[in-house]
C-alpha positions as CSV (number, residue, x, y, z in Angstrom):
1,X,175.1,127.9,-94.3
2,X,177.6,125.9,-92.2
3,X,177.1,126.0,-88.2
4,X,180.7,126.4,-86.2
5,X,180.5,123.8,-83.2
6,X,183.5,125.5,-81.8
7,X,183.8,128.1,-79.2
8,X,186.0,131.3,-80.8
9,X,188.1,131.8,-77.8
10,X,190.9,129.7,-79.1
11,X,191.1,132.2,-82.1
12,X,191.6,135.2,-79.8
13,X,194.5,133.2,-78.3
14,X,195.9,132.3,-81.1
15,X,195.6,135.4,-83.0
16,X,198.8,137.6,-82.1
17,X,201.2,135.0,-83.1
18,X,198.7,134.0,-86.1
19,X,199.3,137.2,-87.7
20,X,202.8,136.8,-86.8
21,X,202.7,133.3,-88.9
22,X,200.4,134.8,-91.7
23,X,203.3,137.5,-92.2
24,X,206.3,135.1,-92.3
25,X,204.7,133.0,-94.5
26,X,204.6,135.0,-97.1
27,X,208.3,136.1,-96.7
28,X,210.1,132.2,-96.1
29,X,207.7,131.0,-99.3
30,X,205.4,129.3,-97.8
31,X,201.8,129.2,-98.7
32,X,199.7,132.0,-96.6
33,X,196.3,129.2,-96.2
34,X,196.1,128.9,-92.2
35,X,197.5,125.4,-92.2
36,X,200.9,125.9,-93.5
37,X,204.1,125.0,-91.0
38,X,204.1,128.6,-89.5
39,X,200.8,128.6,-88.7
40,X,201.2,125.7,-86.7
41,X,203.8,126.8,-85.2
42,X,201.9,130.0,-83.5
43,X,199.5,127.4,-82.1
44,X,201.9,124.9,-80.4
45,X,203.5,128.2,-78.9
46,X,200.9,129.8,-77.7
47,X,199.4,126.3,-76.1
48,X,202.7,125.7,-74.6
49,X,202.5,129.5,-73.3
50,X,199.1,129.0,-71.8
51,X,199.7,125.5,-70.6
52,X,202.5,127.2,-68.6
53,X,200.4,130.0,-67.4
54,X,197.8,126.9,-66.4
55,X,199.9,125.3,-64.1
56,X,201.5,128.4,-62.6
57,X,197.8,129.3,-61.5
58,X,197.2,125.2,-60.5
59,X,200.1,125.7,-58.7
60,X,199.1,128.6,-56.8
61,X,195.7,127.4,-56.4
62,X,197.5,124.3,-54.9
63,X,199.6,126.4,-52.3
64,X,196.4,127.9,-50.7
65,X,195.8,123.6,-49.5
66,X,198.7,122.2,-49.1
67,X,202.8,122.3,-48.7
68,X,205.3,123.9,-51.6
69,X,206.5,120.4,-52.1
70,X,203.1,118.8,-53.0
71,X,201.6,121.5,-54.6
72,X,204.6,121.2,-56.7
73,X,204.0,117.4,-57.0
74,X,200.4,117.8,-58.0
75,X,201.2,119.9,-60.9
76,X,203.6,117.7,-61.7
77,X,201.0,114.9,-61.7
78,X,198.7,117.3,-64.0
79,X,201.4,117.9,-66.5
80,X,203.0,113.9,-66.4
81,X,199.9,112.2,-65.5
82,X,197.2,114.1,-67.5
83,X,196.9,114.1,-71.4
84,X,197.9,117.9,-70.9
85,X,201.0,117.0,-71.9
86,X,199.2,115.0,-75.3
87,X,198.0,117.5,-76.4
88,X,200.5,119.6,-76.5
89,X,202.4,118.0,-78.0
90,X,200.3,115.9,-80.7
91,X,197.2,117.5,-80.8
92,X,198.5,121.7,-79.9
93,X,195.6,122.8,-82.2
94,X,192.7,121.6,-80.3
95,X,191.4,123.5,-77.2
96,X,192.5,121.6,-74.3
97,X,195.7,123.4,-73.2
98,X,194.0,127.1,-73.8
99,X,190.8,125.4,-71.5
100,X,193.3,124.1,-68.7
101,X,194.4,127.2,-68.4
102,X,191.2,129.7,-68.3
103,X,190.1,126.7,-65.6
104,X,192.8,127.1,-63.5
105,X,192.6,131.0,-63.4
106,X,189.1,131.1,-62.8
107,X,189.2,128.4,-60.0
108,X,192.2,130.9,-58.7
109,X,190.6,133.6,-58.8
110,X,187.3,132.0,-56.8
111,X,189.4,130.2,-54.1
112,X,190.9,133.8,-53.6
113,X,187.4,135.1,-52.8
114,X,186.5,137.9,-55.4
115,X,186.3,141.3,-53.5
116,X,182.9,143.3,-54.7
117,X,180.9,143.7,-57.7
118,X,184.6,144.7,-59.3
119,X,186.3,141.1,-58.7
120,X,183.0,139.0,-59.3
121,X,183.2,140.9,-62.8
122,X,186.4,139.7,-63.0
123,X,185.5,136.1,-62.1
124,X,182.2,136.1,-64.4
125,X,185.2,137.5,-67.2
126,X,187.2,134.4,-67.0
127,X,184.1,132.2,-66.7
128,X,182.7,133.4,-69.8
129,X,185.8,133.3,-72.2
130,X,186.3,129.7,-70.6
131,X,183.1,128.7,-72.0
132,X,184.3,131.1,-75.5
133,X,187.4,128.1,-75.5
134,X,185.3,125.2,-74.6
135,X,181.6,125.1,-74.1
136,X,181.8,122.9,-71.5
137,X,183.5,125.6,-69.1
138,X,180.5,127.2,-68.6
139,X,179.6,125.0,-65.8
140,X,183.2,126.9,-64.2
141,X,180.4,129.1,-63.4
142,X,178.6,126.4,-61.0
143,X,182.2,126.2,-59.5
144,X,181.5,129.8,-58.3
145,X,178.3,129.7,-56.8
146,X,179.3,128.6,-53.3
147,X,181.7,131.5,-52.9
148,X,178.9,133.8,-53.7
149,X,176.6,132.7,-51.1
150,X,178.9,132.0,-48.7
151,X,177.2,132.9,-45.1
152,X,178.0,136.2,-44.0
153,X,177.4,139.0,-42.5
154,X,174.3,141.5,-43.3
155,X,176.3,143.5,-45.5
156,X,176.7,140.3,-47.5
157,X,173.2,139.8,-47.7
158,X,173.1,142.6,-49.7
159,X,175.5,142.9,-51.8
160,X,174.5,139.3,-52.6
161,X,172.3,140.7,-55.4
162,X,174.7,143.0,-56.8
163,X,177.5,140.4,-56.8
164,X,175.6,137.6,-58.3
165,X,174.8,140.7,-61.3
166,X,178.0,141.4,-61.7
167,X,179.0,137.8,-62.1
168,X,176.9,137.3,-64.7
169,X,177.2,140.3,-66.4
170,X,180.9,138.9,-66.9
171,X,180.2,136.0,-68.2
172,X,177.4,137.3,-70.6
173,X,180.3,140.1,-71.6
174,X,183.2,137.7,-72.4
175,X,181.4,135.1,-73.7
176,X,179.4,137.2,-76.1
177,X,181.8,137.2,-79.5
């Protein structure tokens, strides 16, 4: 039995226009495999899509720091000076572009400060289908830690414990397939 070394959270991104491909393929003459032009095609637009999504919420994420202008010049500097860019263009079948952007919502939606069990649900949600895209986004979920414990009030203390469930009840949800 072959292992799969891959997360399958670039497959639920890709999916919608997948289908789309797999149904035009069969229509223009092309071969219906996964790997004809089509199929390709559905990747490199959904990467681009999410890429733009990712730098929308880097950009947002930005403005909570600093002025329109250089928030504006740092995504900039992530889109030029990153191999984001690369990879979208060369390589649009690998994972990076899809894990940018799951990084740069979940890093969002902790800098916004998640509001209750409901929004560290929310949070442990985008943690755990980062790590579905790329195993290595599971330590997002380090990234959130210090917004959960934040010093508080008592009322903080204790819905500490039902906070910190929810979060990980997220994560354990999303990144279950």
């Amino acid at each position: 039995a072959q292992i799969n070394l891959h997360g399958i959270g670039p497959a639920f991104l890709w999916a919608p226009l997948y289908l789309v491909a797999n149904s035009l393929c069969g229509a223009i003459g092309q071969a219906c495999n996964g790997a004809a032009r089509p199929y390709l095609a559905a990747c490199t637009l959904t990467s681009m899509f999410c890429s733009s999504l990712g730098l929308v919420f880097a950009y947002r994420l930005a403005l909570r720091f600093a002025s329109r202008g250089a928030a504006f010049l740092a995504v900039l500097g992530i889109a030029w000076g990153t191999f984001l860019f690369w990879y979208l263009t060369s390589e649009p079948t690998m994972s990076h572009n899809l894990s940018f952007a799951t990084a740069a919502l979940t890093f969002l939606l902790i800098q916004r400060g998640p509001r209750g069990a409901r929004g560290w649900f929310v949070v442990g949600l985008t943690v755990g289908f980062s790590a579905s895209v790329r195993f290595a986004n599971a330590l997002l979920g380090l990234a959130a830690l210090p917004a959960l414990v934040t010093p508080g009030s008592v009322r903080d203390r204790h819905t500490l414990p039902r906070n910190a469930a929810a979060l990980g009840l997220g994560v354990f949800l999303a990144f279950l397939p």
